[in-house]
C-alpha distance (Angstrom), angle and dihedral (degrees) to the residues before:
residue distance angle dihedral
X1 . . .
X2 3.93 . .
X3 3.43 91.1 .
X4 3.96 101.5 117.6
X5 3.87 94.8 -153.9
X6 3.93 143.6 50.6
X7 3.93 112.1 -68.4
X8 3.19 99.6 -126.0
X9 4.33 95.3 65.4
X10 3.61 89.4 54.6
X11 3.63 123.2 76.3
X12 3.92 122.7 -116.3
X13 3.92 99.5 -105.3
X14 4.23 87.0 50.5
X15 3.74 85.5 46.8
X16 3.57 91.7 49.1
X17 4.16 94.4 40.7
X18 3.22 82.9 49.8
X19 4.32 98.7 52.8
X20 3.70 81.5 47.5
X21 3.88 98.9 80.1
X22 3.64 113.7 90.9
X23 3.65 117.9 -109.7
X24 3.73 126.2 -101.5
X25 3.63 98.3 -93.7
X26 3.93 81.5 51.5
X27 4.00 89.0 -106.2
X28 3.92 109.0 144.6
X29 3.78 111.5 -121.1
X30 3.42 118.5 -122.0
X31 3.91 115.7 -103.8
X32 3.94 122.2 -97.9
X33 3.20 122.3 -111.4
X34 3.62 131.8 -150.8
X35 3.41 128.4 -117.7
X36 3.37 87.6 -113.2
X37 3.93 99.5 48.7
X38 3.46 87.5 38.6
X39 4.46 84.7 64.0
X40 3.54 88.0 43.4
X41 4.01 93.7 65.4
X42 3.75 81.7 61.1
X43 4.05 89.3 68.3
X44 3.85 89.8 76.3
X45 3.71 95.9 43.6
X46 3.73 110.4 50.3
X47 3.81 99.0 168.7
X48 3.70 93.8 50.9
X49 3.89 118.3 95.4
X50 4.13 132.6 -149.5
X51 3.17 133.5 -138.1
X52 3.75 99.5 -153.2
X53 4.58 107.1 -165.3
X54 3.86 105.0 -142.5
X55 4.61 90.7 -159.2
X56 3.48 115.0 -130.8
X57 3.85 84.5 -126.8
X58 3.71 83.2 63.1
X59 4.02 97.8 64.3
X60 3.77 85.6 36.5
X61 4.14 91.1 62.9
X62 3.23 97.3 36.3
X63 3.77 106.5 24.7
X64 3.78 122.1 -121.5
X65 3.78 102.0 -68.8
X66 4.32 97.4 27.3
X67 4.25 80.1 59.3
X68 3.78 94.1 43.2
X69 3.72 94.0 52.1
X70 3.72 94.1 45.4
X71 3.43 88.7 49.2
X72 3.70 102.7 42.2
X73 3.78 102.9 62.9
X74 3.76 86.2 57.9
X75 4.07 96.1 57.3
X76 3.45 93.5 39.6
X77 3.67 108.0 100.8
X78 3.92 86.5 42.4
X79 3.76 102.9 57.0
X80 4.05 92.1 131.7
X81 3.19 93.9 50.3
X82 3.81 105.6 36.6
X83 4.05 130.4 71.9
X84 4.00 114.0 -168.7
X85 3.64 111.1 -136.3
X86 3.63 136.4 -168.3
X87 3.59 152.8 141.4
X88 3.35 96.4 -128.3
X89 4.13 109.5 81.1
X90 3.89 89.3 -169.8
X91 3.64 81.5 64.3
X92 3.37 110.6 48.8
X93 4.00 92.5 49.0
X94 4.38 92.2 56.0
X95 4.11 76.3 44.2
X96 3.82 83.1 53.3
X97 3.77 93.6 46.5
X98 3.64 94.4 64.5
X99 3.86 102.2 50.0
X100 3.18 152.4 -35.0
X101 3.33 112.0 -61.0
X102 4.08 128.2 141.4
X103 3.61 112.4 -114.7
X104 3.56 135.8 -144.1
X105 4.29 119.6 -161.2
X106 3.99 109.8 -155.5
X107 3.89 116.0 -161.8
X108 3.91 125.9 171.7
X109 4.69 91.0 -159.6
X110 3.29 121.0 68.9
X111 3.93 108.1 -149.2
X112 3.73 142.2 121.6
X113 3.56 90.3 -89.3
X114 3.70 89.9 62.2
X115 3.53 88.9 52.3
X116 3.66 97.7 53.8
X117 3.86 89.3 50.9
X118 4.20 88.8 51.5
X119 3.80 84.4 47.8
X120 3.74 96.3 44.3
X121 4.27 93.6 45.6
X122 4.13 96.9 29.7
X123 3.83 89.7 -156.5
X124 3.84 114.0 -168.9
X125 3.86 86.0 -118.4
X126 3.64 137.7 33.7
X127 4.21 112.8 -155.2
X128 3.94 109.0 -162.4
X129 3.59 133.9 176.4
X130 3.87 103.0 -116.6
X131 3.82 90.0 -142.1
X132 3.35 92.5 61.8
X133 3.84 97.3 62.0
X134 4.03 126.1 83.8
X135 3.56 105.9 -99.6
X136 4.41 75.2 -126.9
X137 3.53 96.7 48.4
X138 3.98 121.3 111.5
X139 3.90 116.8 -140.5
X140 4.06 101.0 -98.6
X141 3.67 106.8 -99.4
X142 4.31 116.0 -119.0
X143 3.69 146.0 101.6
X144 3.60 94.4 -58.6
X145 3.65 128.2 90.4
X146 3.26 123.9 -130.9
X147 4.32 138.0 -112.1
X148 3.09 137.4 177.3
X149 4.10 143.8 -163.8
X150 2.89 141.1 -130.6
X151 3.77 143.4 14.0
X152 3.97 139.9 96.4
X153 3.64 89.3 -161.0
X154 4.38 111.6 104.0
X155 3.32 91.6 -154.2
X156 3.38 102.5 59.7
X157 3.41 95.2 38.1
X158 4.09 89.3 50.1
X159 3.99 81.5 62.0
X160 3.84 98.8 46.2
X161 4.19 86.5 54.8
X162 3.75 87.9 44.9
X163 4.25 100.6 48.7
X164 4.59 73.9 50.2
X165 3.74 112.5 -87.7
X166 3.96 108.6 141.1
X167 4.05 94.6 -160.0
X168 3.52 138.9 38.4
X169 3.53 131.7 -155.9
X170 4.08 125.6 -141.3
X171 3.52 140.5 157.9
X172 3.55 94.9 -150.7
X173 3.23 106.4 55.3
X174 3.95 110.9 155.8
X175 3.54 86.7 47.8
X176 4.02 85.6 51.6
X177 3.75 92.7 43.2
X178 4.32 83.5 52.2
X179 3.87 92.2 57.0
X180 3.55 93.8 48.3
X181 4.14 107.9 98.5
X182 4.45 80.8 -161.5
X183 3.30 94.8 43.3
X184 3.70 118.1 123.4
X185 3.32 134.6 -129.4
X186 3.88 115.0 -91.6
X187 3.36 104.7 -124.9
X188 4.06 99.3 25.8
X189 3.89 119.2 122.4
């Protein structure tokens, strides 16, 4: 980004100043949003659904319930369209304290510990680093549902939805999209 330091010890307008150079390949980058812009965009698209990232850098700032109350005004008018995410389970449950809001726990081990922590929190998803998991193991059964990251290959991704996870994660995802024989058009009604 040109910004030689985390995000969140700069101040927005540095952040943004910062955005504003081109990239190397002289490209603009697109602007930043705001969290709050960025909730906005889901005024014209009411079926869509966001996965807003609460950063473990957050809660450690601002402490578990200083970051959840900064954050929660913010999501507030969004609640059916929004799903707080973190890796940081402490978190998520002062997030939980203060409304209503469905929950999504992101963890990069796979382990009995992590299950305990799913099991103790019961998030209505469960984000997982598909490397992390046995190529034997099955998807922990509960009321969550189930995501995964990351790949741009179909194939692989064709077997994560079939073993039970709902959503996949990619950073490539026209190129996904492309592979797909089903996929649709982007841009088709």
């Amino acid at each position: 980004m040109g910004l030689n330091r985390l995000a969140h010890h700069a101040d927005w307008p540095r952040i943004q100043r910062a955005n504003a150079k081109p990239r190397r390949n002289g490209q603009p980058r697109p602007r930043l949003l705001t969290l709050e812009e960025g909730l906005a965009l889901l005024a014209n698209f009411p079926h869509a659904h966001a996965f807003v990232e609460i950063k473990r850098a957050a809660f450690r700032a601002h402490g578990d319930d200083g970051a959840a109350r900064l954050v929660a005004p913010m999501l507030d008018a969004w609640r059916q369209q929004v799903t707080v995410i973190s890796f940081h389970a402490p978190g998520l449950e002062a997030i939980r304290r203060l409304g209503a809001w469905p929950l999504g726990w992101v963890f990069a081990t796979w382990g009995a510990r992590q299950r305990r922590i799913a099991e103790q929190l019961q998030p209505q998803w469960l984000f997982c680093d598909m490397d992390a998991i046995p190529p034997d193991a099955t998807l922990w059964p509960g009321p969550w549902r189930w995501a995964l990251y990351e790949t741009s290959a179909p194939q692989r991704a064709r077997e994560w939805l079939a073993r039970g996870a709902e959503l996949i994660e990619c950073n490539a995802i026209t190129a996904m999209l492309a592979a797909c024989d089903d996929a649709p058009t982007p841009g088709a009604a």
